[in-house]
C-alpha positions as CSV (number, residue, x, y, z in Angstrom):
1,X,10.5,176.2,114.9
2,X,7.8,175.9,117.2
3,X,7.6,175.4,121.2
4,X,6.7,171.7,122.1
5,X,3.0,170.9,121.5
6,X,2.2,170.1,125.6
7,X,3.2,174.1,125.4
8,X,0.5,175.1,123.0
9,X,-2.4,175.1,124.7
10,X,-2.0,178.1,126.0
11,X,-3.8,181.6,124.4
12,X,-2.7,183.4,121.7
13,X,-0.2,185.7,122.7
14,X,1.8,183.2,125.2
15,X,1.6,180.5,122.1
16,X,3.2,183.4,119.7
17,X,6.1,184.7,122.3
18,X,6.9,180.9,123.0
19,X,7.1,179.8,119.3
20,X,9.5,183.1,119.2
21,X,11.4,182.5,121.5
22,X,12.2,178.9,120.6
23,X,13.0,180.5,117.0
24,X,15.3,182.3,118.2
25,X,17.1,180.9,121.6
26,X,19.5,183.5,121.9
27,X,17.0,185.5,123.0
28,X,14.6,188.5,122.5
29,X,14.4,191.9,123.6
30,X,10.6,193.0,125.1
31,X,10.6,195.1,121.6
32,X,11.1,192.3,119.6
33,X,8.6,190.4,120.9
34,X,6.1,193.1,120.7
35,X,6.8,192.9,116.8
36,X,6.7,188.7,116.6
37,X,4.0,188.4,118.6
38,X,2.1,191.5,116.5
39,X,-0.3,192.2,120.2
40,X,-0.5,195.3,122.4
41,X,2.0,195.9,125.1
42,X,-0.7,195.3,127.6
43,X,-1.5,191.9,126.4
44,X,2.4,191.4,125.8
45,X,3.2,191.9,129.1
46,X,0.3,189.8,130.8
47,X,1.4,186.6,128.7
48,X,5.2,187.7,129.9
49,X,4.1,187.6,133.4
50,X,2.1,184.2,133.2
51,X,4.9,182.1,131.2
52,X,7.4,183.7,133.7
53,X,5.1,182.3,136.6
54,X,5.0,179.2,135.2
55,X,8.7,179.1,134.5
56,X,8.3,178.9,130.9
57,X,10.3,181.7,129.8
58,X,14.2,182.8,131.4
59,X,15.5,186.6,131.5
60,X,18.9,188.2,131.7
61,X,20.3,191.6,131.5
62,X,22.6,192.0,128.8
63,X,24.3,195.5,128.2
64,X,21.4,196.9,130.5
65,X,19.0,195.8,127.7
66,X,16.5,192.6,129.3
67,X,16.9,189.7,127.1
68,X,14.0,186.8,127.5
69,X,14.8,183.3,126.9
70,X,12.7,180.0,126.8
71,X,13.4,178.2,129.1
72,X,14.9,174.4,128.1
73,X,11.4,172.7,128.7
74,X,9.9,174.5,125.7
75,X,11.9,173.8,123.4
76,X,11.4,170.8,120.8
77,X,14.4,168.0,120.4
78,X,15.4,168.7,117.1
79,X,15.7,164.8,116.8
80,X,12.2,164.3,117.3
81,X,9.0,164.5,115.0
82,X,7.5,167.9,116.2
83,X,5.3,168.2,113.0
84,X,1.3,168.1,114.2
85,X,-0.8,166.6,111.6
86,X,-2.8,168.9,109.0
87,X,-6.4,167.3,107.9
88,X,-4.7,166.1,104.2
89,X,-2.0,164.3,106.3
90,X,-4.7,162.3,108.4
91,X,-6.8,162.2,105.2
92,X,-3.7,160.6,102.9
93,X,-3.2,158.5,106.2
94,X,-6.3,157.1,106.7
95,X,-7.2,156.4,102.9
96,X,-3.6,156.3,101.4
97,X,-3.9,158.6,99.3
């Protein structure tokens, strides 16, 4: 699943943490995101502190390991269309194909 698309306009990183997060809603570990988001720790941890800023993203101690969360905002009704277009669905669309 992906995060909402007014949440995607973002960089890189923050995009790929967000879209991992709202896969899995229990929560990840700084570790795991490290290996979803397939970036340096550096980069990990600057896209950590800007969705945190922004009060994108929720952590908890668990077992004295940090779990991070997204925060409700992010994540996409599962009622709701989420799928973005791909050109051959506005293509097929726009000439019924």
């Amino acid at each position: 699943m992906r995060a909402k698309r007014e949440f995607r306009d973002r960089g890189d990183v923050e995009v790929a943490i967000l879209d991992a997060l709202v896969d899995r809603q229990e929560g990840l570990t700084v570790f795991e995101l490290r290996s979803h988001a397939d970036t340096g720790i550096d980069e990990l941890e600057d896209a950590l502190a800007a969705l945190n800023d922004d009060g994108l993203i929720e952590t908890e101690t668990e077992d004295g390991r940090l779990h991070i969360t997204p925060d409700e905002r992010v994540v996409p009704d599962p009622d709701e269309d989420n799928h973005e277009p791909t050109f051959f669905d506005r293509l097929r669309e726009r000439f019924g194909l």
